[in-house]
TIMAR-390751 format. One record per residue (C-alpha): residue in three letters; x, y, z. Coordinates in pm, whole numbers, padded with zeros to 5 digits, always signed. Layout:
% TIMAR-390751
ALAXYZ ...
//
This chain:
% TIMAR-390751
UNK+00000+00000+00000 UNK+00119+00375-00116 UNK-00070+00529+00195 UNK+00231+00599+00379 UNK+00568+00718+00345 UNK+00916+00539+00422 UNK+00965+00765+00717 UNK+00631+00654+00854 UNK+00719+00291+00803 UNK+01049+00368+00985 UNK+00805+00523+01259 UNK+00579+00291+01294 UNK+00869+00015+01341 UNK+00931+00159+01702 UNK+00874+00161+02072 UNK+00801+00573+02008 UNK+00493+00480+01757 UNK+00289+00214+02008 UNK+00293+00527+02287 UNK+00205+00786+02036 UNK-00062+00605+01862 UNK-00229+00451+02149 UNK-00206+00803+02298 UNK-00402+00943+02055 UNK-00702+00654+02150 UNK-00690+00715+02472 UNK-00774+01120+02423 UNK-01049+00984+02220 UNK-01182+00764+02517 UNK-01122+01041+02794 UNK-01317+01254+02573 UNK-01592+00987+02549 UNK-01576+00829+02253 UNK-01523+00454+02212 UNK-01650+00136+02347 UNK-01515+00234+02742 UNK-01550+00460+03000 UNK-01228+00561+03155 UNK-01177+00610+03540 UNK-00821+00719+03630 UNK-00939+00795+04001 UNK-00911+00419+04014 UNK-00538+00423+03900 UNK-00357+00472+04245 UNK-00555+00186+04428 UNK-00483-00012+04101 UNK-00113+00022+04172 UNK-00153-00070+04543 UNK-00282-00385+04399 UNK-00001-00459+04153 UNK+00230-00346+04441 UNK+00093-00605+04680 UNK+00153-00865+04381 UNK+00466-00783+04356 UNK+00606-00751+04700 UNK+00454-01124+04753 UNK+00628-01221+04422 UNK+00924-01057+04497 UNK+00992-00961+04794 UNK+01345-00837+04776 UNK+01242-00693+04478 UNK+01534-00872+04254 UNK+01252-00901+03951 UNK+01399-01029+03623 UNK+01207-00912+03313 UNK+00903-00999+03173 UNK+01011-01277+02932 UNK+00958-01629+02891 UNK+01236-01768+03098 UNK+01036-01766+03374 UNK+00752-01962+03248 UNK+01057-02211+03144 UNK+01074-02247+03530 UNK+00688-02280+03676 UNK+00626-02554+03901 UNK+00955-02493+04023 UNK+01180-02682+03811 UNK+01458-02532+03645 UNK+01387-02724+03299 UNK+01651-02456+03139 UNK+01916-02641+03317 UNK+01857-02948+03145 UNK+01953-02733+02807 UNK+02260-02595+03006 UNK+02356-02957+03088 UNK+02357-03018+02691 UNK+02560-02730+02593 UNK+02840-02809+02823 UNK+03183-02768+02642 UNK+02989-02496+02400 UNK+03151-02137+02376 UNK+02925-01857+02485 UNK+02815-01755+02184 UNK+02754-02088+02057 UNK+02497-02127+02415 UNK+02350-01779+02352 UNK+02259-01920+01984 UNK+02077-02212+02113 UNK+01885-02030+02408 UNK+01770-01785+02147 UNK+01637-02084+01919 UNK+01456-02165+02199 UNK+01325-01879+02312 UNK+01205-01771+01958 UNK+01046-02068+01883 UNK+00841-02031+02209 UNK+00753-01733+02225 UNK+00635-01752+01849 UNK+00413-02031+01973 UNK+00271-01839+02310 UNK-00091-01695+02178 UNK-00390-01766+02392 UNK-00428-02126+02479 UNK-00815-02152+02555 UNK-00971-02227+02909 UNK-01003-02611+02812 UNK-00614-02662+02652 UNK-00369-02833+02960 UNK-00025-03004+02912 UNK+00059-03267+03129 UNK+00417-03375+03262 UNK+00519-03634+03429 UNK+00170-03617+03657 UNK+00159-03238+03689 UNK-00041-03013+03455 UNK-00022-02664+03340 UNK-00238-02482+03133 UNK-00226-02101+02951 UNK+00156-01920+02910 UNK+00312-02189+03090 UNK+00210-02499+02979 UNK+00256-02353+02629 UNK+00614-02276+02764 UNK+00672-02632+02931 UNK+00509-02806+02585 UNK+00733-02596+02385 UNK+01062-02622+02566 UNK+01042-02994+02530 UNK+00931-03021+02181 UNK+01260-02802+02148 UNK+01428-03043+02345 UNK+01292-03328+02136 UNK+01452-03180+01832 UNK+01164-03111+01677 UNK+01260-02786+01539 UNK+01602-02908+01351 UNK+01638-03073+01049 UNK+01889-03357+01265 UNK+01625-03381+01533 UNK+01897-03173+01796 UNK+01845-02966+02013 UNK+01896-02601+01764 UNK+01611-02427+01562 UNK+01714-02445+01202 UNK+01565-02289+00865 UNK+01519-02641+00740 UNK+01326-02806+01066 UNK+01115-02523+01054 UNK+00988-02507+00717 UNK+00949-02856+00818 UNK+00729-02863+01104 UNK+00365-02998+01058 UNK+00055-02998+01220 UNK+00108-03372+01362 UNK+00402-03264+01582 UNK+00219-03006+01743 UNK-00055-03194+01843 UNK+00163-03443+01989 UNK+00378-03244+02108 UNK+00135-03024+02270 UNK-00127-03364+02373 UNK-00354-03204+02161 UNK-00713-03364+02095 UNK-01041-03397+02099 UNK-01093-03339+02492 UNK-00778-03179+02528 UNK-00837-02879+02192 UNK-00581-02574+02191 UNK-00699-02278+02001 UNK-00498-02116+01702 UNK-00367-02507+01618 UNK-00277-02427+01232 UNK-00182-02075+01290 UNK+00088-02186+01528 UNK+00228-02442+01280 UNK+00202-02141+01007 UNK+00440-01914+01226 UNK+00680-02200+01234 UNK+00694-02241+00871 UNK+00722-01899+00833 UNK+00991-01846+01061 UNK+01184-02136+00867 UNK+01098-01945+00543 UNK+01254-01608+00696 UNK+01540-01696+00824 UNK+01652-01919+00493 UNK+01542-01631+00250 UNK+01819-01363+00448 UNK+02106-01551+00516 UNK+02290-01216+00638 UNK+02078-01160+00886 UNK+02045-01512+01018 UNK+02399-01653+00922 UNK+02374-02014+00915 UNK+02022-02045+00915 UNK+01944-02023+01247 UNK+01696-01816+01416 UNK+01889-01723+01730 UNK+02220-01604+01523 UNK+02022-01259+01570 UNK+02255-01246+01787 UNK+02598-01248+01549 UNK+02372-00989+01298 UNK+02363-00763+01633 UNK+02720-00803+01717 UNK+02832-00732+01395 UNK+02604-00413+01347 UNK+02648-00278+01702 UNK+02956-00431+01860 UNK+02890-00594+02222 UNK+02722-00314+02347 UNK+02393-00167+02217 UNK+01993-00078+02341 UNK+01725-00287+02357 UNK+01544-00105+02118 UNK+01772-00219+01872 UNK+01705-00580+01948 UNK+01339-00451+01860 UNK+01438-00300+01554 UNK+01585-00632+01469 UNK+01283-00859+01531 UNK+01040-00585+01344 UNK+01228-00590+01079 UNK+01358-00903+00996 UNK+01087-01093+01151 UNK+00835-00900+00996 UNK+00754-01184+00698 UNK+00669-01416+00958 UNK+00299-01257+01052 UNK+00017-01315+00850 UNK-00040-01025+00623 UNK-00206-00736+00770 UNK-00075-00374+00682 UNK+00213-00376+00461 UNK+00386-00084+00299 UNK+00690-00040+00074 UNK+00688-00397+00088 UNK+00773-00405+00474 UNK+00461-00600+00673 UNK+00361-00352+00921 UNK+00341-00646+01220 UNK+00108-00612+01506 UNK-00028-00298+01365 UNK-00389-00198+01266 UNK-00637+00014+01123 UNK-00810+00249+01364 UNK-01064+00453+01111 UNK-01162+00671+01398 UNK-00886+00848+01397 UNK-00943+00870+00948 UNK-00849+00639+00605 UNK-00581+00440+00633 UNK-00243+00601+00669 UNK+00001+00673+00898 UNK-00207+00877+01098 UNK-00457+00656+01126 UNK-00286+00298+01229 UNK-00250+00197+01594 UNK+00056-00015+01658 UNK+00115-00267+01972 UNK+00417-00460+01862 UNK+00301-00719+02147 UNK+00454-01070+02040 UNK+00795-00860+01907 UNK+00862-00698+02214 UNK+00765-01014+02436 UNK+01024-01195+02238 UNK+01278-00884+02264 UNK+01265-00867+02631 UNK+01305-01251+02606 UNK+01619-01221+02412 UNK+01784-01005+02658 UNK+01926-01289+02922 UNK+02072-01499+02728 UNK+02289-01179+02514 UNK+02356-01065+02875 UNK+02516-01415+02997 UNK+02698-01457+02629 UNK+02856-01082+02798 UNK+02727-00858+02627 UNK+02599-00516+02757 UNK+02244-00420+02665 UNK+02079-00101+02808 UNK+01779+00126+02737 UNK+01440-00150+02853 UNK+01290+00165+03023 UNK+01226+00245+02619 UNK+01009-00057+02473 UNK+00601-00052+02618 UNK+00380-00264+02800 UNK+00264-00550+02650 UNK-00135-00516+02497 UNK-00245-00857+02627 UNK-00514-01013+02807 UNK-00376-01041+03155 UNK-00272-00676+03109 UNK-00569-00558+02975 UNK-00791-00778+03210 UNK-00634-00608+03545 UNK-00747-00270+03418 UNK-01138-00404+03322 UNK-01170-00640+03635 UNK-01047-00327+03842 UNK-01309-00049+03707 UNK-01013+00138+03556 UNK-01215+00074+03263 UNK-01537-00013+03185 UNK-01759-00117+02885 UNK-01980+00093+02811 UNK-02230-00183+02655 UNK-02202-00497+02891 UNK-02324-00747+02615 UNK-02033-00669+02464 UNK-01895-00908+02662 UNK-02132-01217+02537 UNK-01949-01264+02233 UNK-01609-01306+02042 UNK-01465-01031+01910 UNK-01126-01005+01594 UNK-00802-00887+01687 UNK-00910-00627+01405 UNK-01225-00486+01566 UNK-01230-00119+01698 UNK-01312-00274+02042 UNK-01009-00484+02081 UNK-00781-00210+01918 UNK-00915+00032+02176 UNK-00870-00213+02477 UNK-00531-00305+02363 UNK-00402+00082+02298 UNK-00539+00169+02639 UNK-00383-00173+02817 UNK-00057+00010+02678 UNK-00116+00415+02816 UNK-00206+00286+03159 UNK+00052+00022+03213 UNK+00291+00353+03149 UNK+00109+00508+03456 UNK+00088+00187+03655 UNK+00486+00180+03581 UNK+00521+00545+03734 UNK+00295+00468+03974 UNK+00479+00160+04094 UNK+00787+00370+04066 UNK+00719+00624+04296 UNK+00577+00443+04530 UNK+00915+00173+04572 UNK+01103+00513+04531 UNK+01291+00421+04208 UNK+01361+00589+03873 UNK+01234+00433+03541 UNK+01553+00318+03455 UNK+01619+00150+03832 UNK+01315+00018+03798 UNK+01196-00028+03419 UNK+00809-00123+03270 UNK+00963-00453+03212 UNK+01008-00508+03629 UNK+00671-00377+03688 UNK+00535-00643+03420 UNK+00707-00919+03553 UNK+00662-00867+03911 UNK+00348-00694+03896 UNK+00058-00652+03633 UNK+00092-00957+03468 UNK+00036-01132+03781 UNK-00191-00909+03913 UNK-00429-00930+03589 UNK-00431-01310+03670 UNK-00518-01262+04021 UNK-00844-01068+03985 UNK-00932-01259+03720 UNK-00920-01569+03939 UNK-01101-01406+04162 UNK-01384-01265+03950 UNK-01404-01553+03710 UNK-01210-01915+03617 UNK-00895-01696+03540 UNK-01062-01653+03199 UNK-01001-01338+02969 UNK-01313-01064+03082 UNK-01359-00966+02682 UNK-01377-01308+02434 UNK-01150-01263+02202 UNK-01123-01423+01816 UNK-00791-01527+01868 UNK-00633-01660+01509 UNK-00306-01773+01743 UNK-00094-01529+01646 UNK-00164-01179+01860 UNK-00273-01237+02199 
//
């Protein structure tokens, strides 16, 4: 599409757009437009919430951030040992490769499971994020993602992957269904497709060398927001096609016609699955020594458990209840106006938070508050108010939320 310029593209490829753009909802909604009401006199108690989560999370405050390597580690087993174990005698690059293969691979696979999806292991079961994680991290560890069954993500396994070794990989069946089944095998061919058709970003046709592209761009020291940069870019052919322009797919980015036609004024971008994977790539860069700064930059993350604190707690509130009867597309104004205003008030959850503990953003980045806080604390209340379910249905194709 010719309805935006290469500088917009550029934009809209960047932490800076999913503020600005979700800003601009949000002014709708205080001014009463929309599908919500908005009630920020809720906001400080909402943060003395989070901040309860989090102190009985974390109590010394030492919070990692929000990535998957802590789903990797639910029930208390540390199941990423078991790939440490294997890479014994590996150099650190070489370790950062295959954690990064992992990682990708997982997260890529991590879109809502469905209330009646569990994986079982060895007698315990887990359900949502982390049984995804736990099913995922052993199909990894099966090989399933390499063309010599090991345990490395390769172009070749990937383009290779079928529907049959998710389902047993993941136990699905009949009583045991996981939504988004062939959209999850889709991203895995996808990613095997992307990562063969630019060998110079992914030298030897691996997923996680990401990591030698970034070296070799930025030396051993660089932001986080270009580890974003990366994945938006060069993981951009992996989504299904939404918006594209100048022959760059736009990502987790839609069309908000509220705010006019389609154009760069007029999308509002989330970047959710890119920057869940970018603040998952983060750990295993740091322990392969390199020095990676700047998280305060990226957003919140415009998911369920996000957006379902802020509903459950009255920060929010639809303005038609039936609304919530049925299923509604990623694409739908609704979900595009939850989603952009998950994203403003996680920013003043974050400052919130931040105060309160006494720390500055950057002691004490979004990513922190996440990890320790709002992610759990969206789970909480919804355990409380419901079966932990979503509050809003959602049409989920496997590939957003």
């Amino acid at each position: 599409m010719n309805n935006f310029s290469l500088d917009e593209v550029d934009y809209i490829l960047t932490p800076k757009a999913v503020r600005s753009s979700t800003q601009k909802v949000y002014e709708l909604v205080k001014d009463g437009s929309g599908h919500f009401s908005l009630h920020e006199d809720l906001l400080d108690s909402c943060a003395d919430y989070v901040l309860t989560v989090i102190k009985e999370n974390y109590p010394d405050l030492k919070i990692p951030f929000h990535s998957r390597w802590g789903h990797f580690r639910v029930g208390g087993i540390q199941r990423d040992e078991l790939l440490e174990e294997s890479l014994i005698g590996s150099d650190e690059l070489e370790i950062a490769r295959t954690k990064l293969d992992l990682v990708i691979t997982s997260v890529l696979l991590d879109a809502g499971a469905g209330s009646k999806w569990k994986y079982d292991e060895s007698g315990k079961t887990f359900s949502r994020s982390e049984g995804l994680a736990v099913a995922s991290f052993h199909l990894f560890m099966d090989g399933a993602f390499s063309e010599e069954g090991i345990t490395v993500a390769d172009a070749v396994g990937l383009k290779n992957f079928t529907e049959d070794q998710l389902k047993q990989g993941f136990q699905v069946s009949d009583k045991n269904p996981l939504l988004g089944l062939s959209g999850r095998v889709e991203l895995m061919k996808k990613l095997g497709e992307t990562v063969s058709s630019q060998p110079k970003a992914f030298p030897g046709g691996r997923p996680g060398a990401i990591v030698d592209s970034l070296i070799e761009k930025h030396g051993k020291q660089f932001e986080v927001s270009d580890i974003l940069d990366f994945v938006l870019r060069y993981f951009g052919p992996i989504w299904p096609s939404r918006i594209s322009a100048h022959g760059i797919n736009l990502g987790d980015t839609w069309h908000y016609p509220p705010l006019g036609p389609l154009g760069g004024e007029s999308v509002v971008s989330f970047h959710k699955l890119s920057q869940w994977l970018t603040y998952s790539l983060v750990d295993p860069m740091l322990e392969a020594g390199l020095k990676i700064e700047g998280a305060e930059k990226l957003t919140g993350l415009a998911e369920y458990r996000n957006g379902g604190l802020f509903l459950d707690f009255g920060v929010i509130k639809l303005k038609d209840e039936k609304l919530l009867e049925k299923a509604h597309r990623p694409d739908s104004e609704l979900i595009i106006e939850w989603r952009a205003l998950t994203v403003q008030l996680l920013d003043r959850i974050g400052n919130l938070v931040q105060s309160k503990l006494g720390f500055s953003e950057k002691e004490f980045p979004l990513a922190k508050v996440l990890e320790g806080g709002t992610w759990w604390a969206g789970r909480k209340i919804a355990s409380e108010k419901r079966d932990g379910t979503t509050p809003i249905k959602i049409d989920s194709d496997g590939t957003v939320f």
